[in-house]
Each structure stands twice: as C-alpha cells, then as structure tokens.
PAKOL-588200 format. One record per residue: residue number from 1; chain; x, y, z of N, C-alpha, C, O in turn. Coordinates in steps of 0.05 Angstrom, whole numbers, plus 5000, padded with zeros to 4 digits. Layout:
// PAKOL-588200
ATOM    nr   kette   n_px   n_py   n_pz   ca_px   ca_py   ca_pz   c_px   c_py   c_pz   o_px   o_py   o_pz
ATOM   NUM       A      X      Y      Z       X       Y       Z      X      Y      Z      X      Y      Z
...
//
This chain:
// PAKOL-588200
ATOM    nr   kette   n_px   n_py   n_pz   ca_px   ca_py   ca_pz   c_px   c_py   c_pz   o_px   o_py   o_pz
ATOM     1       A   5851   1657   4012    5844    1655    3984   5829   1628   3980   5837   1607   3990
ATOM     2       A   5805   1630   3964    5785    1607    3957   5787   1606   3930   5781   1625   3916
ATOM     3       A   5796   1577   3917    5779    1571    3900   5762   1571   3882   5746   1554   3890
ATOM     4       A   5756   1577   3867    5727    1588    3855   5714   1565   3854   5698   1557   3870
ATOM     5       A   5725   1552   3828    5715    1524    3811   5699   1507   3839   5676   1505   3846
ATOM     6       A   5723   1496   3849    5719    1476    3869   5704   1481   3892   5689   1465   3902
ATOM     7       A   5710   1513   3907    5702    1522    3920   5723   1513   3951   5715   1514   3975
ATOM     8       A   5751   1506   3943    5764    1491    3965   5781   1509   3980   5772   1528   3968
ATOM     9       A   5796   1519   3995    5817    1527    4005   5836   1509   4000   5833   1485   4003
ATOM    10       A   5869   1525   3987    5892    1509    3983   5899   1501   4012   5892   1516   4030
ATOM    11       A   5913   1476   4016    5925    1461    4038   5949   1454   4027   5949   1435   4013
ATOM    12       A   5965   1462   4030    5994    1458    4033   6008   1431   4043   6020   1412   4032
ATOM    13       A   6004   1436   4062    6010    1404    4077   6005   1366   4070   6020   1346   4072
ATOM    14       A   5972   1371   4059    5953    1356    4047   5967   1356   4019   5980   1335   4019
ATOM    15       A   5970   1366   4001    5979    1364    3979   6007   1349   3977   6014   1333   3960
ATOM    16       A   6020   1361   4001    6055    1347    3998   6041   1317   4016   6060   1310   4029
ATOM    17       A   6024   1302   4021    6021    1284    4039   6014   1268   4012   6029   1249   4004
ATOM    18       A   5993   1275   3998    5989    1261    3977   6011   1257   3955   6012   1236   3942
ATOM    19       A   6025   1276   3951    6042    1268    3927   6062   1256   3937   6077   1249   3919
ATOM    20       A   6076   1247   3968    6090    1237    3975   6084   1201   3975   6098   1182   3975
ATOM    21       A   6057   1205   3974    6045    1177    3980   6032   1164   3947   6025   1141   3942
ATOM    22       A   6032   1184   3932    6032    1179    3903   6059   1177   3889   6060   1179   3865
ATOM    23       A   6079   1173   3902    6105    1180    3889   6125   1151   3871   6142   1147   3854
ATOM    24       A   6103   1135   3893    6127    1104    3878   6102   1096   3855   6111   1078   3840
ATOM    25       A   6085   1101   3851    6064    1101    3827   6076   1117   3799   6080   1110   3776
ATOM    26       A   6080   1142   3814    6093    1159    3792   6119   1144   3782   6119   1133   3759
ATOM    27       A   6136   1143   3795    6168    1127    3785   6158   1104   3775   6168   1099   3753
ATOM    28       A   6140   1087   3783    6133    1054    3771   6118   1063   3744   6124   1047   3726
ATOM    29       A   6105   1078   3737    6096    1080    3711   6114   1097   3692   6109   1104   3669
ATOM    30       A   6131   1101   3703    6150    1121    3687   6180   1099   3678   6194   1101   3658
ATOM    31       A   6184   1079   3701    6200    1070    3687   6193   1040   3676   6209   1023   3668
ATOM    32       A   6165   1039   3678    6159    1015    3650   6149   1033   3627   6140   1024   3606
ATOM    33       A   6149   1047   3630    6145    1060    3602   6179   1064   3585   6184   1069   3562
ATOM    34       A   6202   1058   3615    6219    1059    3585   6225   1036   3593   6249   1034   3601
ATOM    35       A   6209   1012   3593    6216    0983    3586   6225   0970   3613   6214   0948   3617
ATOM    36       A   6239   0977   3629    6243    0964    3658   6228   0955   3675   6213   0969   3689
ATOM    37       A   6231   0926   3679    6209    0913    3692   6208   0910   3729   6213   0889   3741
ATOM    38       A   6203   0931   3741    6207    0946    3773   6172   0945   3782   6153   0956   3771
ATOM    39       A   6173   0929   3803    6146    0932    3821   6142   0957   3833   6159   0975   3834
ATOM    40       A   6121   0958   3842    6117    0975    3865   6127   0980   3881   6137   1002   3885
ATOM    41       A   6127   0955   3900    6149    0952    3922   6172   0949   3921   6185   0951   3942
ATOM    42       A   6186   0940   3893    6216    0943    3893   6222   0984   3893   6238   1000   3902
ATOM    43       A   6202   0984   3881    6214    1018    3869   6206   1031   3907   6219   1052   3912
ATOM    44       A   6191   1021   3927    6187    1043    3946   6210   1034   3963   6219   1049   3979
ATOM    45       A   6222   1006   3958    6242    1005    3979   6264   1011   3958   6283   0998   3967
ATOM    46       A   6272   1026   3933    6294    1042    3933   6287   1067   3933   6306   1081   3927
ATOM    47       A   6260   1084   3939    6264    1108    3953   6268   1107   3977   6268   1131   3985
ATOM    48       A   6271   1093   3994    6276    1087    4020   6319   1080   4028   6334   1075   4047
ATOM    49       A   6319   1084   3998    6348    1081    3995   6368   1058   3990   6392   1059   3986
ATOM    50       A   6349   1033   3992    6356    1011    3993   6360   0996   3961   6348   1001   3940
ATOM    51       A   6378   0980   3964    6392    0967    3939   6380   0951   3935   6377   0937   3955
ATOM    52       A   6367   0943   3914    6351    0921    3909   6363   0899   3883   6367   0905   3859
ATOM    53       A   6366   0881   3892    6391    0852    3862   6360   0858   3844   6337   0858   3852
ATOM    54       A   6370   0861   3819    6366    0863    3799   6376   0829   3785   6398   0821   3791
ATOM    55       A   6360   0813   3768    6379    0786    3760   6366   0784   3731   6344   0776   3722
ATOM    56       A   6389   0796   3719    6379    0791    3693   6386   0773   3678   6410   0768   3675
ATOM    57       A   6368   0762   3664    6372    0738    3651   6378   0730   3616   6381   0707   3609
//
C-alpha cells in the first residue's frame, strides 16, 4: 500500500525509531507546560529508569 499525498510507503520500524528518539522532547514539553522545571537530559536519564535529586528550594 502507497501513499497517495506523499507518495511514500508506510515503514513501521522507521516510525517506532523516530518516536522513540522524539520521546524525551515529548515528556520535556509536556511537563513544563505543567510548570516543572526538568531538562532534557534529566527527563532521558529517568526514562532510562534512573532517579534523579530533585532540590527544591
């Protein structure tokens, strides 16, 4: 199956590669939007499972 618009074939694989690698973007704009101040790299090393000190002041 093709595409019309684009003219692309779906890729399956490609799609989960990208949204896997778009994923700490997604969570970082999602949770300063409800006010929590989380980097980039704090938010990819707690999808990686890891605890990160928080010090609030």
């Amino acid at each position: 199956m093709q595409e019309r618009y684009w003219g692309m074939h779906p890729d399956k694989n490609r799609a989960l590669m990208h949204t896997k690698r778009m994923m700490p973007e997604f969570v970082c704009d999602a949770v300063n939007l409800e006010g929590l101040n989380f980097t980039i790299p704090e938010i990819q090393t707690l999808l990686e499972g890891i605890t990160v000190g928080v010090i609030i002041c």
